[in-house]
C-alpha positions as a LaTeX table, in Angstrom:
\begin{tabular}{lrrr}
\hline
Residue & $x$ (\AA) & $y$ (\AA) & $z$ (\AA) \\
\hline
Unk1 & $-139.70$ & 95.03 & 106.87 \\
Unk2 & $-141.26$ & 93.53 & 103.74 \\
Unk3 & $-144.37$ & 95.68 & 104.63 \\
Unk4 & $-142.26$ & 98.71 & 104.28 \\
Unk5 & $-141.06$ & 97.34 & 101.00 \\
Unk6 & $-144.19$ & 96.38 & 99.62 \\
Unk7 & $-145.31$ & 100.12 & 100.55 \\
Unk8 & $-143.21$ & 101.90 & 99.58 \\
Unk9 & $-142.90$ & 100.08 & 95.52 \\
Unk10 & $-146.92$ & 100.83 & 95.19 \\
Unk11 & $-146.35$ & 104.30 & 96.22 \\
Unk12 & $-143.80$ & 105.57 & 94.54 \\
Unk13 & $-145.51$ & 103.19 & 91.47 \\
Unk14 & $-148.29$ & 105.49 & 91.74 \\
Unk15 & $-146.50$ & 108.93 & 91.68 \\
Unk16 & $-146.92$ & 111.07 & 88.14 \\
Unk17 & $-143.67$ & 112.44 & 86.74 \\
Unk18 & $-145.82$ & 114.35 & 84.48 \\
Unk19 & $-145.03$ & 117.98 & 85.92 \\
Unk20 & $-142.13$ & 118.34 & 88.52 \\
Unk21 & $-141.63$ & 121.10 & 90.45 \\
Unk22 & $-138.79$ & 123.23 & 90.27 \\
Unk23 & $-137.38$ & 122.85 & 93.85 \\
Unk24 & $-136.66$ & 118.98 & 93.01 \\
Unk25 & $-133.83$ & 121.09 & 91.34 \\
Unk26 & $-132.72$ & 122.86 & 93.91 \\
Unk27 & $-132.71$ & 120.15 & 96.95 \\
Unk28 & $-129.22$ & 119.09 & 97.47 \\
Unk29 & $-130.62$ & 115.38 & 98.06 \\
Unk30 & $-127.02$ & 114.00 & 98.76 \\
Unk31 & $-126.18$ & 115.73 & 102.26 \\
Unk32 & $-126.32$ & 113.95 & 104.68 \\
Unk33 & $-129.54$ & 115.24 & 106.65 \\
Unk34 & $-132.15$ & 117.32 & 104.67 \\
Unk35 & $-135.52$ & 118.51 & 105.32 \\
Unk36 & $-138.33$ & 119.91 & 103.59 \\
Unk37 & $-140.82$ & 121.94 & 105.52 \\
Unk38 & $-144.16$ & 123.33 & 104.05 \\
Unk39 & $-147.80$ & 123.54 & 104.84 \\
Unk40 & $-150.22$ & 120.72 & 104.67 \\
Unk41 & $-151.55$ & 120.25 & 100.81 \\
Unk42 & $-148.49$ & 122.26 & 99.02 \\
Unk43 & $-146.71$ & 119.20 & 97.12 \\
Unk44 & $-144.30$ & 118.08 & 99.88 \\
Unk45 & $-145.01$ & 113.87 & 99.48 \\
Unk46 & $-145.74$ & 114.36 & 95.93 \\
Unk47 & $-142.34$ & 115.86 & 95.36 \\
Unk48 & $-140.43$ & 113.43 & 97.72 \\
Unk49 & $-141.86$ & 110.49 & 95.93 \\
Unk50 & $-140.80$ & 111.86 & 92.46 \\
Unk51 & $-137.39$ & 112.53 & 93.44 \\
Unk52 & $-136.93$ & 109.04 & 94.75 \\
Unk53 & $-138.92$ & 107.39 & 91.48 \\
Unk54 & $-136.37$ & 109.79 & 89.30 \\
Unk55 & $-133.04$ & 108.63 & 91.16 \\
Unk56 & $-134.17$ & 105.34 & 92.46 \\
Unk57 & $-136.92$ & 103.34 & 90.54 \\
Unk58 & $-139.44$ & 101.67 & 92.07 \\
Unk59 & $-138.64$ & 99.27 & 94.02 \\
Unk60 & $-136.89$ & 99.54 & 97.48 \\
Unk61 & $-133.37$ & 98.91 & 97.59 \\
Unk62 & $-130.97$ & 101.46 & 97.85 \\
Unk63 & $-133.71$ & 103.92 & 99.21 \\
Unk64 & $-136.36$ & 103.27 & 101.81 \\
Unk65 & $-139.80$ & 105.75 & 101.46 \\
Unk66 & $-141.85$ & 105.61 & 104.93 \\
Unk67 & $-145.10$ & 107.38 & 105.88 \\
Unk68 & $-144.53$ & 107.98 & 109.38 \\
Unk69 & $-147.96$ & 107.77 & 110.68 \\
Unk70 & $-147.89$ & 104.14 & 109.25 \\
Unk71 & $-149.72$ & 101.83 & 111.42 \\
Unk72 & $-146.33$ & 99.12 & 111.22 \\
Unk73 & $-144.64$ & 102.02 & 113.78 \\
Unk74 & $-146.88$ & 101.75 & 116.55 \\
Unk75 & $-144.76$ & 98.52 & 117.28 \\
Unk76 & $-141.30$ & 98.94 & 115.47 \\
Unk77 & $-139.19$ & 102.01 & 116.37 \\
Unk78 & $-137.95$ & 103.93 & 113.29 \\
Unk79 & $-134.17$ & 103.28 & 114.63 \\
Unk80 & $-134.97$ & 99.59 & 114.02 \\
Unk81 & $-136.20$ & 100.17 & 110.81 \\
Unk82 & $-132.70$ & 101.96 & 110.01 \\
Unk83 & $-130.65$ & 99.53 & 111.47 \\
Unk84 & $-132.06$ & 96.54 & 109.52 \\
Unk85 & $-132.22$ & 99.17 & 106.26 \\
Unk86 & $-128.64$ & 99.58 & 106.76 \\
Unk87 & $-127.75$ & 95.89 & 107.05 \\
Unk88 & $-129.63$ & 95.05 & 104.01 \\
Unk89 & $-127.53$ & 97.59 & 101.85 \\
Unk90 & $-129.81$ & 100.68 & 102.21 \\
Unk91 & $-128.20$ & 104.18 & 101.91 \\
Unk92 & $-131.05$ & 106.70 & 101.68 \\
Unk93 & $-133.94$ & 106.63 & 104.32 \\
Unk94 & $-136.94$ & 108.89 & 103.06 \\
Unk95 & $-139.21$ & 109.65 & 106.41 \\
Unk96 & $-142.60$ & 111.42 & 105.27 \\
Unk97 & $-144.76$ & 113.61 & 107.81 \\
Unk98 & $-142.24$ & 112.85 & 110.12 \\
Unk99 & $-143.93$ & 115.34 & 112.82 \\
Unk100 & $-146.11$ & 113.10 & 113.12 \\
Unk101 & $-143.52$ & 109.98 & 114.72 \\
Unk102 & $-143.04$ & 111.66 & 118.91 \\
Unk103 & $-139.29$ & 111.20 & 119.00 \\
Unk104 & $-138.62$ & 111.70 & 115.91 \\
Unk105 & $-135.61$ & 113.80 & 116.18 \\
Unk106 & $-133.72$ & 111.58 & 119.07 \\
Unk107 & $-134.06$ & 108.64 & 116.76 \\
Unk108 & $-132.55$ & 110.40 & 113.08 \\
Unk109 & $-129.73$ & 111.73 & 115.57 \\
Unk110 & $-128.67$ & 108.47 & 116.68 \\
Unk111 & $-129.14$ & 107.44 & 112.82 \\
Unk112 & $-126.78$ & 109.17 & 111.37 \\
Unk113 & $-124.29$ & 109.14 & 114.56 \\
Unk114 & $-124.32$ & 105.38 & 113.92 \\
Unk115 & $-124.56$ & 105.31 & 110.39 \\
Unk116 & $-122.89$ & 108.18 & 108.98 \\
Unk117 & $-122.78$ & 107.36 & 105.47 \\
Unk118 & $-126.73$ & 106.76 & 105.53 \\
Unk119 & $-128.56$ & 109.84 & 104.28 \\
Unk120 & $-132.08$ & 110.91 & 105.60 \\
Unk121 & $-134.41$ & 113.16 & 103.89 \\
Unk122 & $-137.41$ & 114.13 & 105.57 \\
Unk123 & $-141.18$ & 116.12 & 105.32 \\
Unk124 & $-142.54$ & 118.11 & 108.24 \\
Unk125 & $-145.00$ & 120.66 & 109.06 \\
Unk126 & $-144.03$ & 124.36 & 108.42 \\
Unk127 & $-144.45$ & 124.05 & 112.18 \\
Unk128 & $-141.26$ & 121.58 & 112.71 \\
Unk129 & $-138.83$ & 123.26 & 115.03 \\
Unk130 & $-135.78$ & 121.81 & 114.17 \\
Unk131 & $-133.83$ & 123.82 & 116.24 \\
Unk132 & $-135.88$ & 123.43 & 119.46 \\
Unk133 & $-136.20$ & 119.51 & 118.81 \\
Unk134 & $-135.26$ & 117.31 & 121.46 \\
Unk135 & $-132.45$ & 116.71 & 119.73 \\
Unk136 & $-130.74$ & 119.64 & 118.14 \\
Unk137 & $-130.29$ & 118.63 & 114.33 \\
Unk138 & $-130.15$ & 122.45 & 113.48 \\
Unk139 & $-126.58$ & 122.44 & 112.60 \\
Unk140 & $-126.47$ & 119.08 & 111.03 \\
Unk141 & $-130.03$ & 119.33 & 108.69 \\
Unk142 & $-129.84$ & 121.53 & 105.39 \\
Unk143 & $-133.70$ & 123.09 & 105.84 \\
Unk144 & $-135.86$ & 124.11 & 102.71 \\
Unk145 & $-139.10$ & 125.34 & 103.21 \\
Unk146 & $-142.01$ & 124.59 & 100.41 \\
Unk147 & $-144.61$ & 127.08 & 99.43 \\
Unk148 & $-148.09$ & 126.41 & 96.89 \\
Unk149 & $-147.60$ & 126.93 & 93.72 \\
Unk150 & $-146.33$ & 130.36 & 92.17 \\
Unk151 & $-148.47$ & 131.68 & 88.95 \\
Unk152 & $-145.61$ & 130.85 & 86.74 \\
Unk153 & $-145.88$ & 126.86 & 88.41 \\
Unk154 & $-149.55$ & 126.99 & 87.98 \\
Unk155 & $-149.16$ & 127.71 & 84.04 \\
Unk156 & $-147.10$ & 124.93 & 84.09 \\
Unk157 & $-149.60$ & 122.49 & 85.84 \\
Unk158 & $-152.47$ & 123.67 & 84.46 \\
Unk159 & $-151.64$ & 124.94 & 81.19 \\
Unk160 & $-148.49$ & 123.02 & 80.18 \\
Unk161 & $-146.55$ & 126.37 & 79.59 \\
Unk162 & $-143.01$ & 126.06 & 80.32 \\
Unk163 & $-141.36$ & 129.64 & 81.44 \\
Unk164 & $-138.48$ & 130.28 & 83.69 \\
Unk165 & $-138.24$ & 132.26 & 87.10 \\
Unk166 & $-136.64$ & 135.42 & 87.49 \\
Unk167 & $-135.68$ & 137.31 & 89.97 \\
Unk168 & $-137.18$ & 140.42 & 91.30 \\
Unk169 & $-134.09$ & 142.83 & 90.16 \\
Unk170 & $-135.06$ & 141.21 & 86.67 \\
Unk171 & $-138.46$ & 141.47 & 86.90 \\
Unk172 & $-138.46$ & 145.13 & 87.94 \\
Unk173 & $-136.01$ & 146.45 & 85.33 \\
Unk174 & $-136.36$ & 143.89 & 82.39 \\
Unk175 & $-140.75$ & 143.76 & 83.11 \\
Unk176 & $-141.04$ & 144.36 & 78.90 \\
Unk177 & $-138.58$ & 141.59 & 77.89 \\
Unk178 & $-140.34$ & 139.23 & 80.02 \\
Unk179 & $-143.83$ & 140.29 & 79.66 \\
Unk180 & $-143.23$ & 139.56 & 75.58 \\
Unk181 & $-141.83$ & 136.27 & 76.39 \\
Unk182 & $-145.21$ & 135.38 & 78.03 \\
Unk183 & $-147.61$ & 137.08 & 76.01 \\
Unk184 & $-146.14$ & 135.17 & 72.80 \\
Unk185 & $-146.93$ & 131.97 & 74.92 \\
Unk186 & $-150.93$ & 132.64 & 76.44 \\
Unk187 & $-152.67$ & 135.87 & 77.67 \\
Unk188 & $-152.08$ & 135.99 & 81.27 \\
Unk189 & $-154.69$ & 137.98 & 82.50 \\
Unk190 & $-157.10$ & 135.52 & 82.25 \\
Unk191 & $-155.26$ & 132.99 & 83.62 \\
Unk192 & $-154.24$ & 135.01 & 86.39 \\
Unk193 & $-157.30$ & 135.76 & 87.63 \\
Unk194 & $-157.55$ & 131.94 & 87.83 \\
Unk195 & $-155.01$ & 131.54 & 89.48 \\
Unk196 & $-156.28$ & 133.97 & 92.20 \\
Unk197 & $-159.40$ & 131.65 & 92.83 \\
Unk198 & $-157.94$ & 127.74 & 92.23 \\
Unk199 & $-153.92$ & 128.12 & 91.64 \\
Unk200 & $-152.47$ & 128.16 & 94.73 \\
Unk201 & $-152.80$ & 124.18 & 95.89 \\
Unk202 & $-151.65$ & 121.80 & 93.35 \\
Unk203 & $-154.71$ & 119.59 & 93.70 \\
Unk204 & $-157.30$ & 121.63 & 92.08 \\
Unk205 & $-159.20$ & 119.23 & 89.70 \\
Unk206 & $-161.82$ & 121.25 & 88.06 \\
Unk207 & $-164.10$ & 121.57 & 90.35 \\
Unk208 & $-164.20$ & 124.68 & 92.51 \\
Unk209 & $-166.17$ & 124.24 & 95.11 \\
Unk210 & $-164.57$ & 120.82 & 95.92 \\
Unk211 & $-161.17$ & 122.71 & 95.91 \\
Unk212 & $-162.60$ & 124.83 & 98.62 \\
Unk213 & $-163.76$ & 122.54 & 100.42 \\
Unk214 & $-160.31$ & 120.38 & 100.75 \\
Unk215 & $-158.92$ & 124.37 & 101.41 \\
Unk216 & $-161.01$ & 123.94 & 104.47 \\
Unk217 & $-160.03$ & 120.72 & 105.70 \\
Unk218 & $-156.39$ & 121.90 & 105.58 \\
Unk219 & $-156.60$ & 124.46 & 107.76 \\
Unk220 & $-158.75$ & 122.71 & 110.10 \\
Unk221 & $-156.36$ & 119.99 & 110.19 \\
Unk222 & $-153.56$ & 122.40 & 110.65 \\
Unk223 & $-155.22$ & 124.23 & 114.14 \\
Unk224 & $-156.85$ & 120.82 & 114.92 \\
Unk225 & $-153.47$ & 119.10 & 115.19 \\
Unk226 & $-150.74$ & 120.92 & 114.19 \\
Unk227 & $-151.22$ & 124.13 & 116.40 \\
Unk228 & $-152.52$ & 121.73 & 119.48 \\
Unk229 & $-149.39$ & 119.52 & 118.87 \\
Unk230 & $-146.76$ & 122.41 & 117.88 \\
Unk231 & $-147.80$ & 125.91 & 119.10 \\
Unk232 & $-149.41$ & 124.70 & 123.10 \\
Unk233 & $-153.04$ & 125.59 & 121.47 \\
Unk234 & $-155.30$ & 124.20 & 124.46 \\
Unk235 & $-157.46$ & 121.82 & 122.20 \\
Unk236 & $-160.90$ & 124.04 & 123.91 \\
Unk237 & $-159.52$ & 127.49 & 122.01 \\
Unk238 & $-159.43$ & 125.67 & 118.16 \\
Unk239 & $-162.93$ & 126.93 & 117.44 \\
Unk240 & $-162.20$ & 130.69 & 118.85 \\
Unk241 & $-158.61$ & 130.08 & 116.22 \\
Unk242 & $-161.38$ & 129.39 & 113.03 \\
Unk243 & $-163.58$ & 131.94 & 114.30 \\
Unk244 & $-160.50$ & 134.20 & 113.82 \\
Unk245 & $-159.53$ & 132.86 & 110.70 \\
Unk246 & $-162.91$ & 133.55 & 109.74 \\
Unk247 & $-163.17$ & 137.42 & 110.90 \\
Unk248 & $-159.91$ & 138.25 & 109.29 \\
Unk249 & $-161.26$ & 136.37 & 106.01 \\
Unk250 & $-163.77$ & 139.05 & 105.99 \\
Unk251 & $-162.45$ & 141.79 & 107.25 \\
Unk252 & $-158.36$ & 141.53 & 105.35 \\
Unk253 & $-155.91$ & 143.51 & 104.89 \\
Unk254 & $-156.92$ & 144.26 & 108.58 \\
Unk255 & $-155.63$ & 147.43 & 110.76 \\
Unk256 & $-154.97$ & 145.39 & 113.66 \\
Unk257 & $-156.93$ & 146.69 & 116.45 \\
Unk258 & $-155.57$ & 143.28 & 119.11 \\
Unk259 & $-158.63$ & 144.94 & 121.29 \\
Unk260 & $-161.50$ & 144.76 & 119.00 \\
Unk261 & $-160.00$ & 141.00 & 118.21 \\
Unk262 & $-159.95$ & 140.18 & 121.62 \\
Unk263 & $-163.22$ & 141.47 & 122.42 \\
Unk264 & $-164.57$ & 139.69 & 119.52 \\
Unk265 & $-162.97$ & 136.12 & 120.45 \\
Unk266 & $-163.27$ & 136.44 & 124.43 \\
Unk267 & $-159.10$ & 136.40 & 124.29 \\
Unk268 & $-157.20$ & 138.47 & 126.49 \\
Unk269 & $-154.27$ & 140.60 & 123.79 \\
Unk270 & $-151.27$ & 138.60 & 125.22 \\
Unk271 & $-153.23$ & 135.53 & 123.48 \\
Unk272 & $-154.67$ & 136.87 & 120.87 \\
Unk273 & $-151.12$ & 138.03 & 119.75 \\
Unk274 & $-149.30$ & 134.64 & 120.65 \\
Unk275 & $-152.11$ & 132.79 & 118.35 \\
Unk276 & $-151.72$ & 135.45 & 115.76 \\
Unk277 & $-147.95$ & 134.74 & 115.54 \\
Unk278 & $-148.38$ & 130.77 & 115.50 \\
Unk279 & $-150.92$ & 131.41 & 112.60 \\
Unk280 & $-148.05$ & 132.92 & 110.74 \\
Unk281 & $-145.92$ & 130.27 & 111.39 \\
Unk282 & $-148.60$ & 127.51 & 110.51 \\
Unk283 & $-148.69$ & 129.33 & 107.27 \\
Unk284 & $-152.59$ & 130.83 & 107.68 \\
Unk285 & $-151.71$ & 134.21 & 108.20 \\
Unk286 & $-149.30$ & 136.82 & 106.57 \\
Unk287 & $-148.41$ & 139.64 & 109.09 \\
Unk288 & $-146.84$ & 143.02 & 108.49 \\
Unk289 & $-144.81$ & 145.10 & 110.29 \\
Unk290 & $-143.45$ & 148.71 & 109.32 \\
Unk291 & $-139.83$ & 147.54 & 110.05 \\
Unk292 & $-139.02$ & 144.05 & 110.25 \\
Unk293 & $-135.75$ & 144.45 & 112.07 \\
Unk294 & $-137.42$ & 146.12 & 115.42 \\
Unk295 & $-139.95$ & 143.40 & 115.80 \\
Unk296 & $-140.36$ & 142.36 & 118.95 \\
Unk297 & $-141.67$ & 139.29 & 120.25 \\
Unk298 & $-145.46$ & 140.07 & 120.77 \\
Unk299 & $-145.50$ & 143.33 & 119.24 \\
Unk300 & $-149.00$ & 144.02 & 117.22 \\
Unk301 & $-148.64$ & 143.35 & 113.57 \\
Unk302 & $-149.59$ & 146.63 & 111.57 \\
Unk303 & $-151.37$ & 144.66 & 108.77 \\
Unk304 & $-152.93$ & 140.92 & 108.42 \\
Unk305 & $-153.58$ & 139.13 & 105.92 \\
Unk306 & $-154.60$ & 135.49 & 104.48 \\
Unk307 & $-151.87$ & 133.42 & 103.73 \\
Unk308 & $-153.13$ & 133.36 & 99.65 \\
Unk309 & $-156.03$ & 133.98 & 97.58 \\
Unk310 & $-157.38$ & 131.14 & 97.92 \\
Unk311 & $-157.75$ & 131.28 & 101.09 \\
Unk312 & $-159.96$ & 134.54 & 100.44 \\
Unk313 & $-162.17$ & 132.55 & 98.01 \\
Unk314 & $-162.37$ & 129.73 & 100.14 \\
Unk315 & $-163.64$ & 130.84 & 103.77 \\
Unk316 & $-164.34$ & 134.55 & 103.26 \\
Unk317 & $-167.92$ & 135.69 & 101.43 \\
Unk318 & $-166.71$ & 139.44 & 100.42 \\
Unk319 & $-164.84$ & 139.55 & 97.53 \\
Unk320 & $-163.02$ & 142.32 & 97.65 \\
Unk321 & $-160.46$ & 142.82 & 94.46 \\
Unk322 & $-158.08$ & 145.24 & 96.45 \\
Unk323 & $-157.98$ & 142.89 & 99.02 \\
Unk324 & $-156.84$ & 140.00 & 96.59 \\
Unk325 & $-154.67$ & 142.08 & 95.08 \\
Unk326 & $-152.73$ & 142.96 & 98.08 \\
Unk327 & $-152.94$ & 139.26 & 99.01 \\
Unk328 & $-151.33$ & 137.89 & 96.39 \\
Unk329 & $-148.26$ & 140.08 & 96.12 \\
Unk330 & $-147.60$ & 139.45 & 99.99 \\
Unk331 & $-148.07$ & 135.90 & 99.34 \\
Unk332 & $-145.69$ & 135.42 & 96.24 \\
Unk333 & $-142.97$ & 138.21 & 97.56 \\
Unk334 & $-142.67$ & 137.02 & 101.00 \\
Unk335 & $-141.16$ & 133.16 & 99.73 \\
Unk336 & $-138.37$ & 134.78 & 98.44 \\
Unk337 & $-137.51$ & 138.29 & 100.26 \\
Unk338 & $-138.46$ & 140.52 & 102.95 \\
Unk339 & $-142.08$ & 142.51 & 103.24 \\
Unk340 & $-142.99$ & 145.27 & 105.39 \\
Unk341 & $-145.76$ & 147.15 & 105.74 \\
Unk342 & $-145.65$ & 150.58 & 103.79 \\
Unk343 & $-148.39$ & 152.62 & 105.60 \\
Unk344 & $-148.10$ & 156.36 & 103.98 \\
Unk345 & $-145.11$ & 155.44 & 101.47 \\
Unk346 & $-146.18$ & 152.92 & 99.28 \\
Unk347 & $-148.16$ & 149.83 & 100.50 \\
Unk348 & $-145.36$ & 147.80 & 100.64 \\
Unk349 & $-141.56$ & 147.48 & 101.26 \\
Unk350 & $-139.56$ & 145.20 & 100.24 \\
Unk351 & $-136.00$ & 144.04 & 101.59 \\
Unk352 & $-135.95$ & 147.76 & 103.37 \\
Unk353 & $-135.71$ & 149.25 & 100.38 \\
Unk354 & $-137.99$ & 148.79 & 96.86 \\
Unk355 & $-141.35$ & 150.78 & 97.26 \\
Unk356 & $-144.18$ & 148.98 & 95.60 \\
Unk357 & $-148.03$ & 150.34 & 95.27 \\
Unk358 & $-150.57$ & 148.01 & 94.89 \\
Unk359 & $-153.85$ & 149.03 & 92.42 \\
Unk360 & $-155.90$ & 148.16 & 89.11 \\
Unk361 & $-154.36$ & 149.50 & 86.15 \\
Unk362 & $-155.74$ & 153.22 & 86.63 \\
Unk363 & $-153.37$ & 153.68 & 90.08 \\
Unk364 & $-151.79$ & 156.55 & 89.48 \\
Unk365 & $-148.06$ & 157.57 & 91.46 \\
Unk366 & $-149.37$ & 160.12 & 93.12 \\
Unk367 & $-148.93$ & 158.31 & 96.67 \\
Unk368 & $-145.16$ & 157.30 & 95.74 \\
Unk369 & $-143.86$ & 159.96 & 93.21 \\
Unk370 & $-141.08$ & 161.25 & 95.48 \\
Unk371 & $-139.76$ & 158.10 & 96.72 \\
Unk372 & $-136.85$ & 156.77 & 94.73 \\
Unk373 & $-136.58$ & 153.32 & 93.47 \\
Unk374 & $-140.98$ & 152.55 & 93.60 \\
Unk375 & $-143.04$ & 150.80 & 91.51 \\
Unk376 & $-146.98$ & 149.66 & 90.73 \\
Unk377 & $-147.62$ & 146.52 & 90.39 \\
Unk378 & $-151.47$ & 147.16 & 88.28 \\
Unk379 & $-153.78$ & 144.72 & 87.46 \\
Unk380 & $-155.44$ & 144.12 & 84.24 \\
Unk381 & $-152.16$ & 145.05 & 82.26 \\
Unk382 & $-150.17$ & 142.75 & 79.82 \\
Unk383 & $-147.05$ & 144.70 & 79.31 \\
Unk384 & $-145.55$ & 147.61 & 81.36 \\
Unk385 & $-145.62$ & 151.14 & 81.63 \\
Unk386 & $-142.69$ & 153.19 & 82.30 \\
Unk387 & $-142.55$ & 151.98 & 86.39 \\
Unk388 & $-146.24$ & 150.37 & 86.26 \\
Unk389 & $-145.93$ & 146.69 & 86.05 \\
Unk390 & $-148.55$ & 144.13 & 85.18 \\
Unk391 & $-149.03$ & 142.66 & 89.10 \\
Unk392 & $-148.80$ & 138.99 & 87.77 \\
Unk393 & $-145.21$ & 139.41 & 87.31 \\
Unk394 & $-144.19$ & 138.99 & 90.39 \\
Unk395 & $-145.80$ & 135.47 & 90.08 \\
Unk396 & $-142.31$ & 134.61 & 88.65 \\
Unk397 & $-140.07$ & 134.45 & 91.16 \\
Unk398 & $-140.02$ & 131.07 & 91.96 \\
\hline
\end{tabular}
């Protein structure tokens, strides 16, 4: 146990309180049973180990920070760390990458049955099924998924530039207030076209082509182990998943033709679709439907696209500025509310009922004049005309 101890005070020594992300505000740490979910690389330690320096201090006491893939749990059970936790005063266990511990889920069960004023926070994969778990936590756990940083986070990292969210009803019909409040602070054109190449991972550190370089060893790691260990990938069928990855980083926002994939990985469609979905889930892939409520399990996604820009710049050699465009609005819309696929009307819908219209800042309304309550979202714009917004705004929603 003094292992643990001594781990867990050089840890959370180490974190930076320098720039905390605004979810630490929005985590009710004091339920009972909380989880974080996210994709590899998007802040999910970082933030856990803040919270805990923040509330806690250093050294282990009160609260207990484990790395679950620790080497001392191949021969001590995590319900044995708990139970000697608890008898030495502990009240918050902190379990990090807890995917990664096999019966996981049994154990926190019987935690909190036997301790019930212990609280247990944990990290996962944006894989972790919670509710299919061998142990149904699903009504017991208070989920929040993590995403990479928004544009408005990456000012903040980057820049030091301290501006609020809003929310999309705001940023659609008060776009001029806002945009002023920016523009007195930095010129965000520049900086979001930044953004669109480094700002999505908080751990780019000047160098670019390092950056995309640790961009590919997260998603490898993700269909490596994650989809192998999570989705039933055979291990045999993770290069024909990159090879994917890699057409559809070339060839995005794709008209899916699940035939021309299938001839092109050796798949037969009913796969093809099934790893399509998981690379949604694993947070690789953003797919679009025209109506989100008829979906059907294995029903061909209209559009597909990269998860975020960076993943563009990263693995894909066209550069397409449409394509990035598009990518970035799906990216930073779909964390907070519903997308669909727009195909005549608009490119995009959102929650069933906002028309939006993706271009550079000579798109003109003729595709969406007659549809009530649309918008452009144009690039290369600081402030906003009439319904044509600059498209970085909606880089403030979270």
């Amino acid at each position: 146990m003094e292992t643990l101890f001594t781990k867990h005070r050089i840890l959370i020594s180490q974190v930076s309180m320098k720039i905390v992300r605004q979810l630490m505000n929005t985590i009710d740490w004091e339920k009972q049973l909380v989880s974080i979910r996210g994709s590899r690389g998007v802040g999910k330690t970082t933030l856990m180990r803040q919270y805990i320096r923040q509330k806690y201090g250093v050294n282990a006491g009160e609260a207990l920070y484990c790395v679950m893939d620790s080497m001392y749990f191949t021969n001590h059970s995590l319900l044995e760390v708990a139970e000697r936790f608890h008898l030495m005063g502990g009240k918050h266990l902190f379990l990090d990458e807890v995917h990664k511990y096999p019966t996981w889920s049994k154990e926190i069960k019987e935690i909190i049955d036997l301790w019930p004023e212990m609280k247990v926070t944990f990290t996962g994969s944006s894989l972790l099924q919670i509710l299919n778990a061998d142990a149904d936590l699903s009504r017991r756990v208070l989920s929040y998924d993590m995403a990479g940083l928004s544009f408005r986070e990456y000012l903040h990292f980057y820049r030091g530039l301290e501006l609020p969210s809003f929310s999309l009803d705001r940023i659609l019909n008060d776009a001029d207030a806002i945009c002023r409040q920016v523009c007195e602070m930095c010129h965000p054109q520049a900086l979001f076209e930044e953004y669109l190449r480094v700002g999505y991972y908080p751990f780019y550190d000047g160098d670019e082509q390092e950056y995309y370089s640790r961009i590919e060893n997260v998603v490898s790691f993700i269909i490596d182990q994650e989809m192998t260990q999570f989705c039933g990938v055979d291990p045999a069928y993770t290069r024909k998943l990159k090879a994917m990855l890699l057409f559809l980083a070339n060839n995005v926002p794709y008209d899916v033709s699940i035939a021309k994939l299938s001839t092109y990985l050796e798949l037969n469609k009913t796969t093809v679709l099934s790893y399509l979905a998981s690379m949604q889930k694993a947070e690789l892939l953003n797919l679009l439907y025209t109506d989100n409520k008829s979906v059907t399990k294995m029903q061909k996604p209209d559009k597909v696209y990269l998860n975020n820009p960076n993943m563009l710049f990263a693995l894909g050699t066209e550069k397409n500025m449409g394509t990035i465009r598009e990518c970035f609005v799906v990216n930073q819309l779909s964390a907070r509310h519903s997308v669909e696929y727009g195909k005549a009307q608009g490119d995009f819908k959102i929650d069933g009922k906002i028309t939006v219209e993706v271009g550079g800042k000579d798109k003109t309304f003729d595709q969406i004049a007659d549809i009530p309550n649309s918008f452009i979202l144009a690039d290369s714009m600081e402030f906003p005309v009439g319904k044509k917004l600059p498209i970085w705004l909606v880089g403030f929603l979270y």
